[in-house]
Every structure is written in structure tokens, then in C-alpha cells.
C-alpha positions as CSV (number, residue, x, y, z in Angstrom):
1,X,-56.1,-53.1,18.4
2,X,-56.9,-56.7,19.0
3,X,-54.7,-59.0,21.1
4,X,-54.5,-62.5,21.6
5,X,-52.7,-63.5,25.1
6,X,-52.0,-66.7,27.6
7,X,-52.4,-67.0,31.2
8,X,-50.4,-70.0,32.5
9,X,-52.2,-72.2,35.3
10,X,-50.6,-74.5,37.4
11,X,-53.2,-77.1,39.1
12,X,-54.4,-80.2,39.0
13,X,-53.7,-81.7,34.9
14,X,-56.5,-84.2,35.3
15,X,-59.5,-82.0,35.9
16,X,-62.4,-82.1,33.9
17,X,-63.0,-78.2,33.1
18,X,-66.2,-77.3,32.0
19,X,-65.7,-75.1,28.3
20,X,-68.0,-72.3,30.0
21,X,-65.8,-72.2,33.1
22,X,-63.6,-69.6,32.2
23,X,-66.2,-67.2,31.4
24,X,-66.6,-66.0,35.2
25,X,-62.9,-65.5,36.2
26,X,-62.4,-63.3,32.6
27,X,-65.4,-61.0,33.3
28,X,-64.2,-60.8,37.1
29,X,-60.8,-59.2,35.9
30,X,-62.1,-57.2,32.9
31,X,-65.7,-56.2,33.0
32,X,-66.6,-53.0,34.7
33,X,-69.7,-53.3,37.5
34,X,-70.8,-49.5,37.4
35,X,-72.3,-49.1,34.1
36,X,-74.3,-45.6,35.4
37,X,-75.4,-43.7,32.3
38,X,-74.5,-40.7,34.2
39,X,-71.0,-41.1,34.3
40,X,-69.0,-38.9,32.4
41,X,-68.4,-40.2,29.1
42,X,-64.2,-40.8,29.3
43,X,-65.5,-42.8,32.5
44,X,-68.0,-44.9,30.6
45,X,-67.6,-48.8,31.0
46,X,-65.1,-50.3,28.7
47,X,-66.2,-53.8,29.1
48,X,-70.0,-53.6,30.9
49,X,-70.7,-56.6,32.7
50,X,-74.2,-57.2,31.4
51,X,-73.3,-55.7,28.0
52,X,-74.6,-57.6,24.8
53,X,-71.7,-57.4,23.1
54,X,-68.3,-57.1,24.8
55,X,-64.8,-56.3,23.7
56,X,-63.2,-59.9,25.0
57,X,-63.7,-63.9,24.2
58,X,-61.8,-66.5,25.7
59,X,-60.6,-70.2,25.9
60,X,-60.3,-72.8,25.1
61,X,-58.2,-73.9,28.1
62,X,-55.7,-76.6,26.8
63,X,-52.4,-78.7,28.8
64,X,-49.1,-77.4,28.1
65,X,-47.2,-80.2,26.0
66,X,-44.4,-80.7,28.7
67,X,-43.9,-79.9,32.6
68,X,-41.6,-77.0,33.4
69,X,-38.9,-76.3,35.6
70,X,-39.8,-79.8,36.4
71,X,-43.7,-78.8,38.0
72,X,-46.6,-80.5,36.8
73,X,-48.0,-79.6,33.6
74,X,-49.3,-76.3,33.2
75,X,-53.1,-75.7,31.8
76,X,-53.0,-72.3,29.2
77,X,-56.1,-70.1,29.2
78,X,-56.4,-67.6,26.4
79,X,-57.7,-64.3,26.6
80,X,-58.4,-62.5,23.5
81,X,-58.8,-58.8,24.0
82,X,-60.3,-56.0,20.9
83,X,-59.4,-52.8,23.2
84,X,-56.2,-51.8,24.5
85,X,-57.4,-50.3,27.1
86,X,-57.9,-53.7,28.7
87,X,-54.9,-55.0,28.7
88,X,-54.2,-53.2,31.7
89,X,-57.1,-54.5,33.5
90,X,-55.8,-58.2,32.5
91,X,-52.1,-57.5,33.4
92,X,-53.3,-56.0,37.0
93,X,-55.6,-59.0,37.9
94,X,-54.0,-62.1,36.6
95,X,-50.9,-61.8,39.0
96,X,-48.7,-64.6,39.3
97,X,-49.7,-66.6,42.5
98,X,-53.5,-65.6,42.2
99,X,-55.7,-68.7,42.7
100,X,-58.8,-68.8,40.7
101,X,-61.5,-72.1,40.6
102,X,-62.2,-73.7,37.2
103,X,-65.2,-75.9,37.7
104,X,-65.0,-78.3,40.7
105,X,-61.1,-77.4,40.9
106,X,-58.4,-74.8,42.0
107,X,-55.5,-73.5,40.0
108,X,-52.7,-70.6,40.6
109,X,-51.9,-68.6,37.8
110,X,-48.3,-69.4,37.3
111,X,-47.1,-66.1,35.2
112,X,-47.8,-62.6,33.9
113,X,-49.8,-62.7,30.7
114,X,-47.8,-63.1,27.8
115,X,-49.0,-61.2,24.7
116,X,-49.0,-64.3,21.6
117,X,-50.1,-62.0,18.6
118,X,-51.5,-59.1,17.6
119,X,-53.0,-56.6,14.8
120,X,-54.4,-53.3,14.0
121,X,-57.8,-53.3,12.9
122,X,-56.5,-52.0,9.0
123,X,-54.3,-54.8,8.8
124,X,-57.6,-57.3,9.4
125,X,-58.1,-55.4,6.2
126,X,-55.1,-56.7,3.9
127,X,-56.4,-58.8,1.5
128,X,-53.8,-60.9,-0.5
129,X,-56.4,-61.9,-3.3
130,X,-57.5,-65.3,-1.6
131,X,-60.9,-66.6,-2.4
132,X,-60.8,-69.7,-0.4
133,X,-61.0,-70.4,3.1
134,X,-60.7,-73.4,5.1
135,X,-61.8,-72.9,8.9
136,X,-61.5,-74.7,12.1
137,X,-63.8,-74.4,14.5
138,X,-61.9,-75.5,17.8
139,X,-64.6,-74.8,20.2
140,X,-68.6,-75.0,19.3
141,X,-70.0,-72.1,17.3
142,X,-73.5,-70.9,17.5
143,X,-75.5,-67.7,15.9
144,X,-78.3,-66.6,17.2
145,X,-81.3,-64.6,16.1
146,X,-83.6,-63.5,18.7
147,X,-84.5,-66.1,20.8
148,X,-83.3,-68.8,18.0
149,X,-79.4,-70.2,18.3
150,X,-78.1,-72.2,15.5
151,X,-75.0,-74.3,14.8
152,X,-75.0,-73.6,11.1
153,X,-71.9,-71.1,10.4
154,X,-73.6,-70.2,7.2
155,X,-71.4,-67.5,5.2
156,X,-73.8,-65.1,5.6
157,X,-74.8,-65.1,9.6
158,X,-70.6,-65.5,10.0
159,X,-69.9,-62.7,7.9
160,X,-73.3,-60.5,9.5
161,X,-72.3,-60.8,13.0
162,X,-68.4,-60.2,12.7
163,X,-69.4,-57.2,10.6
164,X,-72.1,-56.0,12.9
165,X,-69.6,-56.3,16.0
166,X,-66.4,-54.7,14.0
167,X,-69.0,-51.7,13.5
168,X,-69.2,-51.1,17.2
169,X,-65.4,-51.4,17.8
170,X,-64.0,-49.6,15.4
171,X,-66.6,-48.2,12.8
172,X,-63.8,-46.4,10.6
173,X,-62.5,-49.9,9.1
174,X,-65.3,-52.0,9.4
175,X,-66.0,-53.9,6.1
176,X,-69.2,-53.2,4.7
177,X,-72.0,-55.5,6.1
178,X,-73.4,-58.3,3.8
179,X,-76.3,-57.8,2.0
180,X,-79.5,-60.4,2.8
181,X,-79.6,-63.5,1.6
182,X,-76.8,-66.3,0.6
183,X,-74.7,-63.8,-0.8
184,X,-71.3,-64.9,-3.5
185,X,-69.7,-66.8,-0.8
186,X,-70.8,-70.6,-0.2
187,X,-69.6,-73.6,1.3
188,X,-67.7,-76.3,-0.6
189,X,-66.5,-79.0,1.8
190,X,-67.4,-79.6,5.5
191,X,-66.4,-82.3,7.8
192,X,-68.2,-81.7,11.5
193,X,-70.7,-82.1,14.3
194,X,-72.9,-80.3,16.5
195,X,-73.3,-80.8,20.0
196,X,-75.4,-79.2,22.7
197,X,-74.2,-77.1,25.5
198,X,-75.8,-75.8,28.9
199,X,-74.7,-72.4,29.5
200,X,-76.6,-71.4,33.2
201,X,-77.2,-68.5,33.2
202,X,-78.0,-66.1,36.3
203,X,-81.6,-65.0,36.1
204,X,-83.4,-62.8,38.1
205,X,-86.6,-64.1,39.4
206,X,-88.1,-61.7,42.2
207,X,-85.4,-60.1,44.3
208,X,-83.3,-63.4,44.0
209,X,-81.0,-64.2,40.9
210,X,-81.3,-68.2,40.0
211,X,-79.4,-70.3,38.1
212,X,-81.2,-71.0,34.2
213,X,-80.6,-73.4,31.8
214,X,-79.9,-72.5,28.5
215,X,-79.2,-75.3,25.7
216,X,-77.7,-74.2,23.4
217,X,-76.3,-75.9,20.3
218,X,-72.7,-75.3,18.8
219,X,-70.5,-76.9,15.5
220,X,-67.0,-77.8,15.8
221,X,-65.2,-79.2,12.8
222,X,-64.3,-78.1,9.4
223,X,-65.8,-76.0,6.6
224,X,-64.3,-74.7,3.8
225,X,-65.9,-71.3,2.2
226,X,-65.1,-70.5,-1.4
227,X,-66.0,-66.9,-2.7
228,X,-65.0,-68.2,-7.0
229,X,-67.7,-65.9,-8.8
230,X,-68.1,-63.3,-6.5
231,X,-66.1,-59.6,-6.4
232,X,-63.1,-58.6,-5.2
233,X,-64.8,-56.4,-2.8
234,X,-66.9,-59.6,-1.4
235,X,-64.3,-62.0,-1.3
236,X,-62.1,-58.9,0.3
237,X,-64.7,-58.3,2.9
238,X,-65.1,-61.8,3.8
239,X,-61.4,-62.5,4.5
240,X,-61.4,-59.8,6.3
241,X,-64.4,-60.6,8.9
242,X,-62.3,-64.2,8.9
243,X,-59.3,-62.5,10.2
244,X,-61.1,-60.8,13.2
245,X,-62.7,-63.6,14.0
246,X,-59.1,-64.9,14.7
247,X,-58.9,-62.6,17.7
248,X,-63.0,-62.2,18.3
249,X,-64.3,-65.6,17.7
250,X,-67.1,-66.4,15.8
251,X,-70.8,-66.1,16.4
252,X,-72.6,-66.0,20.0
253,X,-71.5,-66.8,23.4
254,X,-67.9,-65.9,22.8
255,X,-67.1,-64.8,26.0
256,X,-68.3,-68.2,27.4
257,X,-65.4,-69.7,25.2
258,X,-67.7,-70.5,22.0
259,X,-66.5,-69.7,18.3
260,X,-62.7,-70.2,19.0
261,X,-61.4,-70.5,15.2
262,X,-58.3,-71.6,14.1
263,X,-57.4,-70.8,9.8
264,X,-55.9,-73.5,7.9
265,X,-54.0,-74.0,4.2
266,X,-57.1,-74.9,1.3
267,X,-56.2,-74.5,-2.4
268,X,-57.3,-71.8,-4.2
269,X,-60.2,-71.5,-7.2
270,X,-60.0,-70.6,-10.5
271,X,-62.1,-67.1,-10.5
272,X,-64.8,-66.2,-13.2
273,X,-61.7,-63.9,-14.5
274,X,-59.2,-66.7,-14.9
275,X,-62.0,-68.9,-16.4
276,X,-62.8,-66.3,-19.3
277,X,-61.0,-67.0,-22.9
């Protein structure tokens, strides 16, 4: 069942915390080390550490709007969770009191995790007839294809790789993947920019693991994604991917705090049905 949840951090408010930063201290208290093959399989890794796809995102980290209890502004971190089997994991190791480094800087978390919304994975599939969709993309978002990343969130590479990871969560509601090519839903207004991001990597060179660079390039702004001539099962599908990607993000890299989306109100389209005489 996917969760979205806040861990308050008291620390220095003028730090300049890098969006990747997060990435480390999430995987510390979620990902499992022993990923053995021969382990039984109710012992298998949840969340393996070096796993392509895992069942968490995060960030972005933001300042709380006032002080409270009269302390220093607090920072919030979100942690969004798609097994609930982890929230365990997150309640045992973010303990109130724990200090943790983001960046150059130390911070305390300041309270338990606090659970801000969640959903079962058939009510991602509850669609209310809307055919328009206008998107936010707080944090950059990026799609890869091999060794290729792109900032484009094309309708069809957003709706692919939500499908493709909603398959390998829970396969039993998973909207039907797109078919190839631009498919019914296309973009009618965007307002955005992309910027590029170095993600360093650990790679292994040898015996020793090294620090990589990896550029990568990521859009943050506005687009707004109109399924009009399409059918109900398309447009269906698509808010559907759309409301995991609520709790999932978007794209690539989403445990490094990439493709945090946020919906927002767009008017609706006249369909080809309401168009006909």
C-alpha cells in the first residue's frame, strides 16, 4: 500500500543541501545489505541495496514555515514508501534524537515519522472520467533508456516506466502497459526547464570502490497532458499511472530525490463523444 511520510529535522536552516543528499541516509534505514539468492524466499530482501528498482523515493527536503515550541526552524524530509513492510524499518531507524549529515552539515531528527497520506493500490485505479492533467514537477525528472537519460516527460516514457514499476509491485492492479509510440495522450501546454545534475556514483574500479560522475539531465516545471480523442480505457490508465507517481515519483533516479510531482487543477476537454451531433 503506498505511503507518503515526513521526518522532521532540526539543524542548521541556512544549509545548502545538496537534492541527492538524502538518498544515502534513506537507503541506510531501509535497504537490506544481504541480498543472498539462497535465502529463503519469506527472507528475501524487501528493499535490495543495489536493486534497479526499489520500493522507496524521497525528498525533496523543504523548511518548515514557522519555528516550534520556539526552536529554530525545522527542515522536513519526505519519505515515500510502496511496501508496508517498510514502514517498520523507517519507524525503527528514524528515532527522535538520531543525528544524520546532509551534505556538508548535521541535523537531529526531531520526531517519529508522521504518516501524511496514503492509498491502496485499487484506489490508484479510481478513475473519475478526467481527461486532463496538469503536473508539477517539484524536483528534476529524467527517463532513461539504456545508457541514454532524458529530461523530456513524454506521455509515453511517463506512462511506460510507472506501468513497468506498478507491474513489479503489485502485478494484480497494474494498468495495462502503453503500447509503442506517441500513443492518444499528448501534451497541450508546458511552462519549464531543464537542468543538469551530478549524481556520483560509487563505482568499483579494482578492489576499491570510487566516486563517478554521472550528469544527468532533469525538467522541473509544468506540463499539462490531455488524453481528448483517446478511450476511456487510455485516459483511465493514464490517471492512474499519474496517481502512483504521487507516492513513486516519476521517471529515473527516484530514490536520489528526482521525479517528485505534485497534481494541480486544469480544465477539462470536450471528448470526441461530447463533440459528436
Amino acid at each position: 500500500m503506498p505511503s507518503r511520510w515526513e521526518v522532521l529535522l532540526a539543524g542548521p536552516a541556512d544549509a545548502a543541501i545538496p537534492l541527492t543528499a538524502p538518498m544515502a541516509i534513506v537507503s541506510d534505514w531501509l535497504d537490506d545489505r544481504d541480498q543472498s539468492a539462497n535465502r529463503p524466499h519469506a527472507e528475501r530482501p524487501r528493499s535490495g541495496h543495489y536493486a534497479q528498482m526499489r520500493p522507496w523515493s524521497c525528498g525533496p527536503i523543504h523548511t518548515q514555515p514557522a519555528a516550534r515550541d520556539g526552536h529554530q526552524p525545522l527542515l522536513s524530509l519526505q519519505v515515500r514508501l510502496l511496501d508496508d513492510s517498510l514502514a517498520d524499518r523507517l519507524a525503527a531507524a528514524a528515532r527522535p534524537g538520531r543525528r544524520v549529515r546532509l551534505g556538508a552539515r548535521e541535523f537531529a531528527i526531531w520526531s517519529e515519522p508522521a504518516m501524511l497520506q496514503q492509498a491502496c493500490w485499487q484506489d490508484l485505479r479510481s478513475w473519475t472520467g478526467t481527461r486532463a492533467w496538469q503536473v508539477r514537477f517539484v524536483t528534476p525528472t529524467c527517463f532513461r533508456r539504456g545508457r541514454r537519460t532524458s529530461p523530456w516527460p513524454a506521455p509515453d516514457s511517463l506512462a511506460r516506466s510507472l506501468t513497468a514499476r506498478w507491474a513489479l509491485l503489485d502485478p494484480d492492479t497494474a494498468p495495462p502497459a502503453p503500447g509503442h509510440g506517441t500513443g492518444s495522450v499528448w501534451v497541450s501546454d508546458i511552462d519549464g526547464h531543464s537542468d543538469v545534475h551530478n549524481l556520483r556514483r560509487n563505482a568499483r574500479h579494482g578492489r576499491e570502490p570510487r566516486r563517478q560522475d554521472e550528469l544527468v539531465s532533469g525538467f522541473t516545471g509544468r506540463i499539462r497532458y490531455v488524453c481528448d480523442q483517446g478511450t476511456d480505457g487510455e485516459a483511465a490508465a493514464f490517471d492512474a499511472v499519474l496517481a502512483l507517481a504521487a507516492f513513486a515519483g516519476a521517471g529515473s533516479h527516484t530514490t536520489y530525490g528526482f521525479g517528485v510531482i505534485e497534481p494541480e487543477p486544469t480544465w477539462q476537454p470536450p471528448t470526441a463523444k461530447t463533440l459528436r451531433p
